[in-house]
N, C-alpha and C positions, 0 to 999 in steps of 0.2 A: 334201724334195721335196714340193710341193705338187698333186696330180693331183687335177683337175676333168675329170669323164669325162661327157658328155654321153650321153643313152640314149635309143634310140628308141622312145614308151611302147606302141606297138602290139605291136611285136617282143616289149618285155616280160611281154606278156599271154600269150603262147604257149609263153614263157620261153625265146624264141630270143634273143640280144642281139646287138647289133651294138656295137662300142664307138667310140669316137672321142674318142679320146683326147690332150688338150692337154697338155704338162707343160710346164711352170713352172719354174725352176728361181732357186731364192735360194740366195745364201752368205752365213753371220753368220759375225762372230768366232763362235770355240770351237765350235759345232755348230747344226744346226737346229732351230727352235725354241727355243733356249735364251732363256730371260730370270727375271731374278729378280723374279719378279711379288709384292709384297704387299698381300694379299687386307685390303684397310681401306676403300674407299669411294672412292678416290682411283686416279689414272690418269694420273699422270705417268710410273710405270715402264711403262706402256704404249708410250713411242714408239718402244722398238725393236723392237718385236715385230711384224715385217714378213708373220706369218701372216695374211690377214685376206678376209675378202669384203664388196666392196663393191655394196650394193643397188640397185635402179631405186629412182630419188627419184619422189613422187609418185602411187604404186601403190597406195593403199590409201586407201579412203575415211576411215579413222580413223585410229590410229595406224600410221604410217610406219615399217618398221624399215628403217634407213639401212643398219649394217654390223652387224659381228662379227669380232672379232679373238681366235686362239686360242694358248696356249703351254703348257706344263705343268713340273712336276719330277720327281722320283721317287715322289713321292705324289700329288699330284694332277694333276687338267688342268684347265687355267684357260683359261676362255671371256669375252668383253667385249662387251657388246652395248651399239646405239646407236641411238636412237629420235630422232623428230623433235620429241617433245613429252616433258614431266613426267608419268610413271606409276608404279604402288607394282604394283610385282612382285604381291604377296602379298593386295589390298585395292582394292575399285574406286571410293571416297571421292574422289579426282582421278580425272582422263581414264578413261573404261572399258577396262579390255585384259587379255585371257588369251593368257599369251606360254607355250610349250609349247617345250621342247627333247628333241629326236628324238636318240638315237645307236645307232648301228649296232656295238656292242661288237663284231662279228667280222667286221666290214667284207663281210658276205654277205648281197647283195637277195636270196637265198631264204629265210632264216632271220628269225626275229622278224616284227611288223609292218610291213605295206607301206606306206608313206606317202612321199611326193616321190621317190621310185627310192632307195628305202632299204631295207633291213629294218632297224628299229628293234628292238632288244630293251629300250630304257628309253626312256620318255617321261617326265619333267620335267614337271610341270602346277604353276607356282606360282599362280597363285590359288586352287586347291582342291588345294593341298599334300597333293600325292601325285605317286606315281612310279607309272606303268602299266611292270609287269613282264612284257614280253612271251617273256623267251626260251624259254618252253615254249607258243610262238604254235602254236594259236587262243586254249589254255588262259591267260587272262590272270589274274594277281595286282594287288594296288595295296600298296606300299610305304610307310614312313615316309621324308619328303626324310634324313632322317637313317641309312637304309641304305644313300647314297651318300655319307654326308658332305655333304651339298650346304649350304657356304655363301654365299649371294649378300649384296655390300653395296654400298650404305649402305640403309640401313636404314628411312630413310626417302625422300618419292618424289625421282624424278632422269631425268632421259634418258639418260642412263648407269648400267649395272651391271657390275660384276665379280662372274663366278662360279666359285666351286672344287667341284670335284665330285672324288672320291674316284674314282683311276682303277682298282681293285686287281680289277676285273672285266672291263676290256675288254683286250683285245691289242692290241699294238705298233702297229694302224695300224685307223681307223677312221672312219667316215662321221657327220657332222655336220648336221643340218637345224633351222632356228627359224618357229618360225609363232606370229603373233598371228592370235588363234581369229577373234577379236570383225568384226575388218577385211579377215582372209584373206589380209593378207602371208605371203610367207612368202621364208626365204634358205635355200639358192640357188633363181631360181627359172629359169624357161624349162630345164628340164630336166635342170640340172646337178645333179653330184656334190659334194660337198666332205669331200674324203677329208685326213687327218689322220694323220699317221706322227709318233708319241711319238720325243722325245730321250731316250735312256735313258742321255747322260752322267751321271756321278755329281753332284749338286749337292749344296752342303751352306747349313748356315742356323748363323748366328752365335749363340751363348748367351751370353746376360746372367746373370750370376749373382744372386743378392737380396743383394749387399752393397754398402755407401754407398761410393763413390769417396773421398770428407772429410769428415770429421765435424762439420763444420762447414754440410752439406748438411741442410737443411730437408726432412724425407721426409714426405711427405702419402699415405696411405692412403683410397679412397673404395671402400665394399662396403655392397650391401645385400644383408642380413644374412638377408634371406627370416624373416617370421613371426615375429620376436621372436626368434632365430636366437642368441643369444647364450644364454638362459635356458631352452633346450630342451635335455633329458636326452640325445634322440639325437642332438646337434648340438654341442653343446656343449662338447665334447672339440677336433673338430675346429677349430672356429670356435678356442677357446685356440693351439691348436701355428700354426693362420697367423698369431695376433695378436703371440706370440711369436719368430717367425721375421722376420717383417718387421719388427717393432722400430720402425715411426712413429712419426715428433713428433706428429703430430696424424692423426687418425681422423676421418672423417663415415660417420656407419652411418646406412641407412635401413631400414625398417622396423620401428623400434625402439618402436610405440606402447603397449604393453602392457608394458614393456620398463620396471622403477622403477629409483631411486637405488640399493635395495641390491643387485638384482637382477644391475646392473654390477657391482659393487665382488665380488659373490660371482664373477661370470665374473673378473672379472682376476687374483684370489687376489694372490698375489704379486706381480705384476703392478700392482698398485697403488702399490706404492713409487714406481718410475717414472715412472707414468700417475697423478698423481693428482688430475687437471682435468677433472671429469665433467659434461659442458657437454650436460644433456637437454632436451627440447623435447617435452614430448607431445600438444602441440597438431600440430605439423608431423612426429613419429611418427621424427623423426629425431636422434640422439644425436651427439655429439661427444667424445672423449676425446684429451684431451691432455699433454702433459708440464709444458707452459706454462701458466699461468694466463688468463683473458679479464677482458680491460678493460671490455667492455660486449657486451650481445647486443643483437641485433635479433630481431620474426617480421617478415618482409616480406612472405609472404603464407601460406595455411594449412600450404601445404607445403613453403615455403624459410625457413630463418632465418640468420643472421650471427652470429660471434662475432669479436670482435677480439682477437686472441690478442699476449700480452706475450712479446716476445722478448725475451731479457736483452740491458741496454745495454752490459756490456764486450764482448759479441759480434760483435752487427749494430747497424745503424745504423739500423734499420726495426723495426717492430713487423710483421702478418700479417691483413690480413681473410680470411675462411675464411666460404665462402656455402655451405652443404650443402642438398641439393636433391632433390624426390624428389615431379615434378610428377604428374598425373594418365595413366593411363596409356592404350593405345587407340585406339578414336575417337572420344575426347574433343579434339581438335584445338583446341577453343575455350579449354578451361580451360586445358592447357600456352600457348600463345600467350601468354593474360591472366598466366599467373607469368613467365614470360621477358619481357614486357613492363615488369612490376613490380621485377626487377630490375634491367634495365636503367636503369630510374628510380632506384632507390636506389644504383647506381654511381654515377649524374650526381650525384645528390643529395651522396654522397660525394666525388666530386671538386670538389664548388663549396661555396664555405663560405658560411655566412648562414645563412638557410631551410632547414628539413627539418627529418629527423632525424639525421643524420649529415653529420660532418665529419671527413675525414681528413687528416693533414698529406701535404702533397704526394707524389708520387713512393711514398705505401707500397701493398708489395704485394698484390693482389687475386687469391685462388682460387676458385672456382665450383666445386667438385666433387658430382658426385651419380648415384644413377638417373637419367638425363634422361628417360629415355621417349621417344626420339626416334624414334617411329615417325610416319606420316602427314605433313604437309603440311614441306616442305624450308622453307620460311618459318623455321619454328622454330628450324630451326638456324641462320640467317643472320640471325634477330632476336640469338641470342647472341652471334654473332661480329662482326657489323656495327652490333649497335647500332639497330636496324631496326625500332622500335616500331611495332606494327599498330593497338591503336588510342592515337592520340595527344589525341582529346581528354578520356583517364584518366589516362595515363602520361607526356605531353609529347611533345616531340619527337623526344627519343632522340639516337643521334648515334652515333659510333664509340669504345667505351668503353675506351679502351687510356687513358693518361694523355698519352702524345705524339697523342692523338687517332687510333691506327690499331685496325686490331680487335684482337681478342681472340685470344689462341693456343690453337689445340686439340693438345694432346698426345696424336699418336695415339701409342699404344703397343700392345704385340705382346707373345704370349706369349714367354718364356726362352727357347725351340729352335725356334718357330717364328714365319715369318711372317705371322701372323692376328693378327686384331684385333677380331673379338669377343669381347662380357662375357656375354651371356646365353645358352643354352641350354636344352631343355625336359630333364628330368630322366627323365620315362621317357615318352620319343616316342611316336606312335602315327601313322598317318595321319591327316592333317590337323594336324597341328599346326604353329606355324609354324615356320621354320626358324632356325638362330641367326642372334642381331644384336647390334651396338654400341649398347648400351642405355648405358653408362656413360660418362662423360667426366669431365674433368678438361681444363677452362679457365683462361688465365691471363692477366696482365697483362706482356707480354715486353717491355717497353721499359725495365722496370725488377727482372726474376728473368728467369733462365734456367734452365735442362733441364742438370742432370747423368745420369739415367739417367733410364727409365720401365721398365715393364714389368707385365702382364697374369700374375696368379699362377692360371695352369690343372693341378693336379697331374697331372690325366689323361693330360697334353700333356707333361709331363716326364720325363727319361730316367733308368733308374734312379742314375746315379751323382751325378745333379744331385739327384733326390728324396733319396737318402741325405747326402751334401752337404748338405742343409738343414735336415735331420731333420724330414722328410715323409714321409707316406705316398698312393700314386697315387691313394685316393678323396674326398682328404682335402676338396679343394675341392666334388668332385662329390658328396659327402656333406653339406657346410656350408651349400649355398645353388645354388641356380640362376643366381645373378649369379657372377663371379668377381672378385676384388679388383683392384685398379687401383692402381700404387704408382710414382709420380711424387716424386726426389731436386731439392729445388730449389735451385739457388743464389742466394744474398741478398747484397747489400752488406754486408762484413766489418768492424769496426770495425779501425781501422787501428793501434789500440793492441793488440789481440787478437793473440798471436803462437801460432798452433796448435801443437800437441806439442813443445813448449818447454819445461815444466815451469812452468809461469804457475799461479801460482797461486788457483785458485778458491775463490771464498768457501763454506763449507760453510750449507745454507739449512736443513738438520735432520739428525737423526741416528739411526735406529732399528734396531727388530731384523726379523729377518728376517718376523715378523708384521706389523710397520708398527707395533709401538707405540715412542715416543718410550723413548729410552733411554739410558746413558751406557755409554763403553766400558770392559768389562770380560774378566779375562784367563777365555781358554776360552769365546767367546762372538761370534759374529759381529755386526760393527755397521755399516749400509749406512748413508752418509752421503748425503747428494740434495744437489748440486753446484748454483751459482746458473746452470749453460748447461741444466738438465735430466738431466746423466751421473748416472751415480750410481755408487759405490767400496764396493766392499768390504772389510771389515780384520778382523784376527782376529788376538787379540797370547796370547801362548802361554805356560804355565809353563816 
């Protein structure tokens, strides 16, 4: 039920009310409110979520807020707002606007702050990233956005947001109000209510486990690594059991500038058998490690470089370009632009043969993975996916970088048990800090690779039987880095001679002991052979 109670604001001053009261009434499949919302930047599971308030158009000398659309689960409540213009929640570099959201955790206008026939005991301020804690109103506190959970995305600006807020402090049924400061909109306005009654059916959220579907899937791993994150004593352990656990063909780490040849080879220990393709870059501060070997690198610019990685030929039919990424971060708007423009350039350069510096045979695969940074101007992100050069007479023309000339695929992915889709987090919040966002992507070329799994590795976010299952532990991620890892299973055109677990026999490409030195096989002594697909076998022949 949706109740919009109009109040007469005189009466309220004397705290006599008169109600007058409209109901509504909706019926969805399964219950009200119900919708499987995921919280990624995106708003197509939006249409059926028939909660919603629709705004006066044209009320505001500045930014217009048009609607808001509300639904929840058993954890959160999810709120959708819609603006007439491109604003950044959190930053006023585009359009000026401080958008504030009001709730009435115990649906009681005498309790908390009085604001549009509310009492509000949380007020939501994302521009100065704080939450006004009123429920011991006069006595006001201010909050980190992360004592509600609050994640809003994308991330960067938009006339649309999705937001989750963590409902584990209001009751079953609660009042709603949004106001832009700057313009003085505000929903609802002419004196209504917008009251809000939780589905408290059971909802559940699907798990992905961390293992390949076919091993014959190409898994790409993108994580920045925070600070040289691999070579840090307090870090170090961690960052090993998730490099181990996800088991990637290829790896792109960023912040890896401090970060040397042996520096790696000592984090992978053992690990090295496998991974023995240490592809660093410390001009661009970002490292590469792989099972495969690289044909050629590129720097494309100070902070993106390219490796074209050799995939064996009785497998696939393609080799791999792998573009690791880790532009300028903030409101630096100018310089991320001028790198996404730069590689856009070096894709076209790549799919046209002649001139440049790169030529690649038709049809091969193309991965973008990295830090993006994709905070500030939405430009950015639609310069990667469309191909969108801003300035052209540096970069060319640009165009739509996919090989059948469509854009680019963004793999959004979600954590294991839930559905969110942020990478970044602040580690130990405070007020004002910002709130999380999808800082990390992983782009691709779908006309010629597809999507076997994806999935965001948050330990925090995982339930103990999955964290034991993997052989993890809950701080694991929240201890390694402030980004979280991004782990994208690709599939590639198969060599048609390749017959998977058949017993095909694989040419052995070395053979060593369990330290990594070359060696022959002996009884009482294990000897790990390294397979020409990257597998690698262990044997041990016995008196």
């Amino acid at each position: 039920i949706l109740k919009i109670i109009r109040l007469d604001s005189s009466l309220l001053n004397i705290k006599k009310i008169v109600f007058i009261t409209l109901f509504i009434l909706f019926y969805f499949s399964n219950c009200y409110g119900q919708s499987n919302i995921k919280i990624d930047g995106f708003f197509d599971d939006w249409s059926s979520v028939n909660v919603s308030y629709n705004d006066n158009m044209f009320d505001s000398p500045l930014v217009d807020l048009l609607s808001f659309s509300v639904a929840n689960n058993n954890e959160y409540l999810f709120i959708k707002i819609k603006c007439d213009q491109e604003i950044d929640l959190t930053e006023q570099f585009i359009t000026p606007s401080k958008i504030i959201i009001n709730i009435d955790a115990d649906n009681n206008a005498f309790t908390g702050y009085s604001t549009n026939n509310i009492g509000s005991e949380y007020g939501i301020n994302f521009y100065d990233k704080f939450i006004f804690d009123d429920t011991n109103f006069p006595v006001v506190d201010t909050l980190a956005l992360y004592s509600l959970d609050i994640i809003p995305l994308p991330t960067y600006s938009s006339d649309e947001y999705e937001i989750a807020i963590n409902r584990q402090f209001f009751s079953d049924t609660i009042s709603i109000s949004i106001k832009e400061i700057l313009g003085g909109d505000i929903m609802p306005d002419n004196g209504s209510v917008f009251t809000y009654i939780f589905d408290n059916s059971s909802f559940t959220n699907n798990t992905t486990d961390l293992l390949k579907h076919d091993n014959t899937d190409i898994r790409i791993m993108t994580y920045n690594v925070w600070n040289n994150g691999l070579k840090s004593n307090s870090r170090k352990d961690e960052h090993q059991r998730i490099f181990e656990v996800v088991d990637a063909d290829i790896v792109t780490y960023q912040e890896c500038g401090s970060t040397s040849y042996s520096d790696v080879v000592a984090f992978l220990d053992s690990n090295y058998i496998s991974h023995p393709y240490i592809l660093t870059n410390f001009n661009t501060g970002n490292l590469t490690i792989s099972k495969y070997p690289s044909i050629d690198s590129w720097q494309i610019t100070t902070r993106i470089n390219a490796e074209l990685i050799d995939l064996p030929d009785s497998i696939y039919l393609s080799d791999i370009l792998i573009i690791n990424a880790h532009p300028p971060c903030c409101d630096n708007n100018e310089g991320r632009q001028e790198n996404f423009d730069a590689v856009i350039e070096f894709i076209h350069d790549a799919k046209t043969s002649g001139d440049g510096v790169i030529d690649l045979p038709t049809n091969t695969p193309i991965c973008f993975s990295g830090d993006m940074n994709l905070v500030g101007y939405s430009k950015q992100y639609y310069t990667i996916i469309n191909g969108s050069i801003s300035d052209t007479n540096t970069f060319g023309n640009g165009g739509f970088p996919d090989w059948d000339n469509s854009p680019l695929k963004d793999q959004v992915s979600y954590f294991n048990e839930k559905d969110i889709a942020y990478t970044w987090d602040k580690s130990y919040p405070s007020s004002g800090d910002y709130p999380p966002g999808r800082l990390d992507f992983v782009f691709f070329t779908n006309s010629v690779m597809t999507v076997s799994k994806s999935f965001i590795l948050s330990t925090e976010h995982m339930s103990p039987f999955l964290l034991s299952q993997s052989n993890l532990f809950w701080n694991d991620t929240k201890t390694a880095s402030d980004h979280f890892p991004v782990i994208v299973d690709f599939k590639i055109p198969v060599n048609p001679t390749y017959i998977k677990d058949s017993g095909f026999k694989q040419k052995i490409i070395e053979s060593v002991d369990i330290l990594g030195r070359k060696t022959n096989l002996k009884k009482n002594n294990v000897i790990v052979n390294i397979l020409e697909d990257g597998r690698i076998e262990k044997k041990m022949i016995l008196d």
